[in-house]
C-alpha positions in Angstrom: 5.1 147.2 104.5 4.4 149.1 107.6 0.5 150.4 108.0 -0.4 147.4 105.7 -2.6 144.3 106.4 -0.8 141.6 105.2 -2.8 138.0 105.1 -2.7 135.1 103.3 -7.0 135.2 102.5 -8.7 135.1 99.2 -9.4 138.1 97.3 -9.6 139.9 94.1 -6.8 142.1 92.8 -4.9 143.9 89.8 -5.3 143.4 85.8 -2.4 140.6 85.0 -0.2 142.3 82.4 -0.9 139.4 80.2 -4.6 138.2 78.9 -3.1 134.6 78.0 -1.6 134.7 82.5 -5.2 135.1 83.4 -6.8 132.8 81.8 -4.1 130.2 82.5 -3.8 131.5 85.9 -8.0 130.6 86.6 -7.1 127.0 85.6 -5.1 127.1 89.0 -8.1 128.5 91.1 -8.7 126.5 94.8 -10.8 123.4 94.6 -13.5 122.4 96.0 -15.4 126.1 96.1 -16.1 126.9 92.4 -18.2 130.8 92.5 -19.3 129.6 89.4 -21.2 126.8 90.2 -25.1 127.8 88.8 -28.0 127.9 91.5 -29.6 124.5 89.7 -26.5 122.3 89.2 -23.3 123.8 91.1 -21.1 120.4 89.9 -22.4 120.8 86.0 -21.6 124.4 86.4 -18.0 124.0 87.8 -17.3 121.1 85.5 -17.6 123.5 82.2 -16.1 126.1 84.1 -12.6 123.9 84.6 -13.8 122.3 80.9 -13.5 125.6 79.4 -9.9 126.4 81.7 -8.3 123.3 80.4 -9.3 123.9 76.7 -7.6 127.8 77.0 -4.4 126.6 78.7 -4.4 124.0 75.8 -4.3 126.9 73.6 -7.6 125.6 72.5 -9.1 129.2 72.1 -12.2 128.6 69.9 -13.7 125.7 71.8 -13.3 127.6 75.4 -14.5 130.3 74.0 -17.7 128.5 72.5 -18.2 126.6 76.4 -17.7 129.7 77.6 -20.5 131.3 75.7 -22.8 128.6 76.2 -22.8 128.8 79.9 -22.8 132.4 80.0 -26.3 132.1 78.0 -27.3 129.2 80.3 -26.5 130.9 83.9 -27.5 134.6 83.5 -28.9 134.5 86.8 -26.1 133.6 88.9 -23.9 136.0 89.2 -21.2 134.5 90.5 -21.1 132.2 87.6 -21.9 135.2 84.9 -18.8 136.9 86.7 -15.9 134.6 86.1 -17.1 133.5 82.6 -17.1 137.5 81.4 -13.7 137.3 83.2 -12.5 134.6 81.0 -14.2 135.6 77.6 -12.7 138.9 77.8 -9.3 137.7 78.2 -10.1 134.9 74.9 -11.4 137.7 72.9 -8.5 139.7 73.7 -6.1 136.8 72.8 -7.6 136.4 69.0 -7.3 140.3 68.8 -11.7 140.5 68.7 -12.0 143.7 69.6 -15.5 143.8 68.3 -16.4 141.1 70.7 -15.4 142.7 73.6 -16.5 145.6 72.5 -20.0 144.4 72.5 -19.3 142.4 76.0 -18.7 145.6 77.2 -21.7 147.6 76.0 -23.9 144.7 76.8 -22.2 145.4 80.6 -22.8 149.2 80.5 -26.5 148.6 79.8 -27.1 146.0 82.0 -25.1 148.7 84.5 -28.0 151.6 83.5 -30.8 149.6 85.7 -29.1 150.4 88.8 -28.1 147.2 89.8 -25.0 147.1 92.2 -24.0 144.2 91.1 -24.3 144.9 87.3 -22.3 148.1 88.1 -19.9 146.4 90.0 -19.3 143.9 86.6 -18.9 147.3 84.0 -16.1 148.8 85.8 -14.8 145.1 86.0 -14.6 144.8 82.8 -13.6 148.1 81.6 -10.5 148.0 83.4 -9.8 144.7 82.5 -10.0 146.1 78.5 -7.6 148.7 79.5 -5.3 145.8 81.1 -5.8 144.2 77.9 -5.1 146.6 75.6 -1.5 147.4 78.1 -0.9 143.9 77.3 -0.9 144.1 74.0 1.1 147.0 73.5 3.8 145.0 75.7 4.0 142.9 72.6 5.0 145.7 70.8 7.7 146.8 73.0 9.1 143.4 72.8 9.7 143.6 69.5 11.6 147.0 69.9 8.4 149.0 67.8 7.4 151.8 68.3 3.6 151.9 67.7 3.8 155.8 67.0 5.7 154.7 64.6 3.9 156.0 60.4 6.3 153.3 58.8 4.5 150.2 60.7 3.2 147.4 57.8 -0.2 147.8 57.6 -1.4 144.9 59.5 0.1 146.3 62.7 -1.4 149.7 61.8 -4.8 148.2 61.3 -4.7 146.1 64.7 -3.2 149.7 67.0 -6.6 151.5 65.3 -8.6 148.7 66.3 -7.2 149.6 70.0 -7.5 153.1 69.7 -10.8 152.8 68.9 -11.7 150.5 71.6 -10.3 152.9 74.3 -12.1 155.7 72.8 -15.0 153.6 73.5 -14.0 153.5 76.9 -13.4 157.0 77.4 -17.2 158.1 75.8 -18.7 155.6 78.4 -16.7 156.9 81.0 -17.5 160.6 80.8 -21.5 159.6 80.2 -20.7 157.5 83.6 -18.7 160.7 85.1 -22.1 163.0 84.9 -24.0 160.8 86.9 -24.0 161.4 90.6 -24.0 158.1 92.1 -20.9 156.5 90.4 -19.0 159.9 89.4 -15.5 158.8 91.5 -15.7 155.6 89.9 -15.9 157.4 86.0 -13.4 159.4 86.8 -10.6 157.1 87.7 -12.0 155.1 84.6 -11.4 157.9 82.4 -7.8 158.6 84.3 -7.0 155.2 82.9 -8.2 155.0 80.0 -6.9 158.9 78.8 -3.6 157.3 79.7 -3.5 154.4 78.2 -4.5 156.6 74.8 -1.7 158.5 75.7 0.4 155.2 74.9 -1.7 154.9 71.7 -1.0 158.1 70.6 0.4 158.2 66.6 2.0 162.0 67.0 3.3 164.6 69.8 0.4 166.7 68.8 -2.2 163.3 69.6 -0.2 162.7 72.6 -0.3 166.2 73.9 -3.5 166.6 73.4 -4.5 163.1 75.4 -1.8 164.2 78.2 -4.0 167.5 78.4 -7.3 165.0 78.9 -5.2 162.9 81.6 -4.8 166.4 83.7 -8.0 167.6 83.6 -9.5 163.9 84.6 -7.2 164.0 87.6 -7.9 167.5 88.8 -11.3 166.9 88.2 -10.8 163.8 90.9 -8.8 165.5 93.4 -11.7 168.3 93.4 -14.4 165.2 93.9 -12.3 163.9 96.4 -12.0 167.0 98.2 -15.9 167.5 98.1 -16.7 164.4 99.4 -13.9 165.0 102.7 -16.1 168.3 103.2 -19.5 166.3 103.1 -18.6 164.3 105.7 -16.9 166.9 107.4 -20.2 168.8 107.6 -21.8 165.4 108.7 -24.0 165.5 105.0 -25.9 162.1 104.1 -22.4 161.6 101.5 -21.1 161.1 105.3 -22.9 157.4 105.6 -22.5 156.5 102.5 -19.4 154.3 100.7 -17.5 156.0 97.9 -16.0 153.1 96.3 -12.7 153.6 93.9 -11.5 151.2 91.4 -8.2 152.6 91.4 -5.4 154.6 93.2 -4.9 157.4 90.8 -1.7 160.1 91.2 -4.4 163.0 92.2 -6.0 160.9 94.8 -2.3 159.2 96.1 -1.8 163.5 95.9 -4.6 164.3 98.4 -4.1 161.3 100.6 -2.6 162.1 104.2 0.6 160.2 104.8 0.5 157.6 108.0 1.2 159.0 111.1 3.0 157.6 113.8 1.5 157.0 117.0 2.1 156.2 120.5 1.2 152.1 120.4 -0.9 151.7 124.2 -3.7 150.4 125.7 -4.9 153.9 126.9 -6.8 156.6 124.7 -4.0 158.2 122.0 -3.3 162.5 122.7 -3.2 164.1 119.9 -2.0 167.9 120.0 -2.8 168.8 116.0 -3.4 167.7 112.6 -3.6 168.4 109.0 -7.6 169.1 109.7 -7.2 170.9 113.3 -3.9 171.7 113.2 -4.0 173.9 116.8 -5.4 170.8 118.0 -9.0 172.4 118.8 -11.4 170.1 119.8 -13.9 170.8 116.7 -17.2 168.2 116.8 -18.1 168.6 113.1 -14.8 168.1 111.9 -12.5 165.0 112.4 -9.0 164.5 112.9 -7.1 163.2 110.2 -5.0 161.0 111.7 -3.2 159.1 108.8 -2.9 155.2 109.6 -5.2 153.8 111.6 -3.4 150.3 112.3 -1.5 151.4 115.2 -4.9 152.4 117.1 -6.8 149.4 116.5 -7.8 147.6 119.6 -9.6 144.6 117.8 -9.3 143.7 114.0 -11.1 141.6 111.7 -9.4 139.8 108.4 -11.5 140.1 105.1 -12.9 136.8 103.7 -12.0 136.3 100.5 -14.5 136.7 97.8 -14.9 133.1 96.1 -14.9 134.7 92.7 -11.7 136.5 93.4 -10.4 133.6 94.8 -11.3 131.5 91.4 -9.9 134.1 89.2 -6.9 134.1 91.4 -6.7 137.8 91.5 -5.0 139.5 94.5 -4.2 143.1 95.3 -4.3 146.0 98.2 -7.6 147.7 99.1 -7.7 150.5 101.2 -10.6 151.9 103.2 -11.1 155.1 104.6 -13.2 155.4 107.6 -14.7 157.6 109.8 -14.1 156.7 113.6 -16.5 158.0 116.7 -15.4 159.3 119.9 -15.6 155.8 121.7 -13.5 154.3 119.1 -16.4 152.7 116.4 -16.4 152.7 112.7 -18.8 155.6 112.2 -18.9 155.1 108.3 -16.6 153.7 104.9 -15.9 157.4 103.5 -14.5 155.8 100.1 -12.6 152.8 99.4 -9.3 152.1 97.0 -8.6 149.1 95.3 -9.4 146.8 92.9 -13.5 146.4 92.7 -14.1 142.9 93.6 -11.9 143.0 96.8 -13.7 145.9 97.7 -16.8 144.9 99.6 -14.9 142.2 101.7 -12.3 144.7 102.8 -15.3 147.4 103.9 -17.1 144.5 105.6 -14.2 143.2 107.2 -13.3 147.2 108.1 -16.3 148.0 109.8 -16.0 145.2 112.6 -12.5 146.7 113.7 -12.1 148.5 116.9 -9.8 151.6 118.2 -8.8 153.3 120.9 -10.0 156.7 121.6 -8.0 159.7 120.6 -8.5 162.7 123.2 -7.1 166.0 122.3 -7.1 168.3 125.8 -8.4 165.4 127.7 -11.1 164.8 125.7 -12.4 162.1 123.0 -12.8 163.1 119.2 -13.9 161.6 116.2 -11.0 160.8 113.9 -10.8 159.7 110.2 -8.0 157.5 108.6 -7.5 154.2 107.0 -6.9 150.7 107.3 -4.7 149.0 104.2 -5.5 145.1 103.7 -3.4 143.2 101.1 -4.7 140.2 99.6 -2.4 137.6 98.3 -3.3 133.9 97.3 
């Protein structure tokens, strides 16, 4: 697709519509470079890793899920390790339908988030999205079997187990709209809750429930176009927000909405004239504001591929990340302004971003800072 970065590197991606495809899809993961090989043993850490991988393709749920557990218990300190096995618990306990389990895997995340560790935060909104995949998944099943899970009629054991969901996603929601009234992770919250609103949406047992979930939906995405748009200003007005990444776990309607479509440019050697824009549309040279210029793959004079994450590659997750960047006058990445796409891909595409290179874009003969972004799509 044109304005995309296609390459065939390791990297994280989107929630696999089935819990069962991602764990049996790990038990394919590279070898060689296991990211959950512990800091003391790496081989005794990668041999229960593939232990417990065999066992679930088996369809030996219980006993991966035990190894799982152990491990877990045994390498809290490795991250990498502690990553992939949440991965792959979440998906068993979403398999035997123990919502209460992954309930309490996710709580035990969202406090281990409230120290302000990055990479603890990182793991929540891993996990909460991959409970929304899960419960998606299951209400596949449902469709499969032609039922409707509005549906008052339903025997009671399917009753029972679409509660048990509903609940679970409340549980999302509640976390997400404590997460969405602190500062530093307020984008992030709000796609979470855009997500998980919708997916109660699917849950809903009446019009009335679904109306009023649809109404929740709205205000979560006007809420993120308005963030969105306040951020843009901040670094319009050169604030400290202007330095800082914005990362985005998700590509919701209202930001799609708000984002400029590419814009096709002259492909030279030379600076690139521009004569307007959304931002400056007379074309005014303006120092505090920059030019949105759309796509910024047809400027680039020197790019850099992302290296893919090991613990993306292990959980053989792929996906598109874009980041939005701010671009000096010489052509340098000034700063990330937010990012798009899955969260473990993230980082590798931002690091990857910031080493590229562009031409300058001169409007009357003279160089401007522009802002736009660069789209990388990893596939295994």
């Amino acid at each position: 697709m044109k304005g995309i970065i296609n390459f065939r590197t390791p990297s994280l991606g989107k929630l696999l519509p089935c819990w069962l495809l991602l764990v049996l899809s790990v038990a394919h993961a590279a070898a060689g470079q296991s990211p959950a090989a512990s800091a003391a043993d790496p081989e005794t850490a990668q041999r229960r890793i593939m232990r417990a991988r065999a066992l679930a393709a088996a369809g030996n749920l219980p006993a991966a899920r035990s190894e799982l557990e152990s491990l877990r218990a045994a390498s809290a300190a490795d991250e990498s390790v502690r990553e992939i096995t949440l991965v792959l618990l979440m998906g068993i306990y979403f398999e035997q339908s123990d919502y209460k389990y992954a309930e309490n895997l996710l709580n035990e995340a969202f406090r281990a988030r409230s120290a302000g560790n990055e990479a603890a935060a990182r793991g929540y909104f891993l996990l909460a999205g991959q409970v929304l995949g899960g419960v998606r998944s299951q209400l596949d099943r449902y469709r499969e079997f032609g039922l409707d899970t509005g549906d008052a009629t339903l025997p009671d054991e399917a009753t029972s187990h679409l509660d048990r969901l509903r609940k679970l996603v409340e549980h999302v929601v509640t976390q997400g709209r404590a997460l969405r009234d602190e500062n530093a992770r307020s984008i992030d919250a709000a796609a979470l809750l855009e997500n998980a609103s919708s997916a109660r949406v699917l849950l809903a047992r009446s019009d009335t429930e679904r109306a009023q979930w649809q109404r929740e939906v709205a205000d979560v995405r006007q809420r993120l176009a308005g963030t969105n748009a306040r951020t843009q200003a901040a670094l319009a007005n050169n604030t400290p927000a202007a330095t800082r990444a914005v990362p985005q776990p998700t590509l919701t309607p209202a930001v799609a909405a708000s984002t400029p479509a590419p814009t096709p440019q002259p492909a030279n050697s030379g600076a690139t004239p521009v004569t307007g824009s959304a931002a400056n549309p007379a074309g005014t040279v303006t120092a505090a504001v920059p030019v949105e210029v759309g796509s910024l793959i047809s400027r680039a004079s020197q790019t850099v591929a992302p290296t893919y994450p090991q613990t993306a590659r292990a959980a053989r997750m792929t996906g598109r990340v874009t980041v939005f960047l701010l671009v000096d006058e010489k052509g340098a990445v000034e700063a990330v302004r937010r990012t798009e796409g899955p969260e473990l891909l993230r980082r590798a595409a931002e690091d990857a971003a910031r080493r590229w290179k562009f031409r300058q874009t001169l409007i009357d003969n003279k160089p401007v800072r522009v802002s736009g972004f660069i789209s990388f799509n990893f596939a295994l």
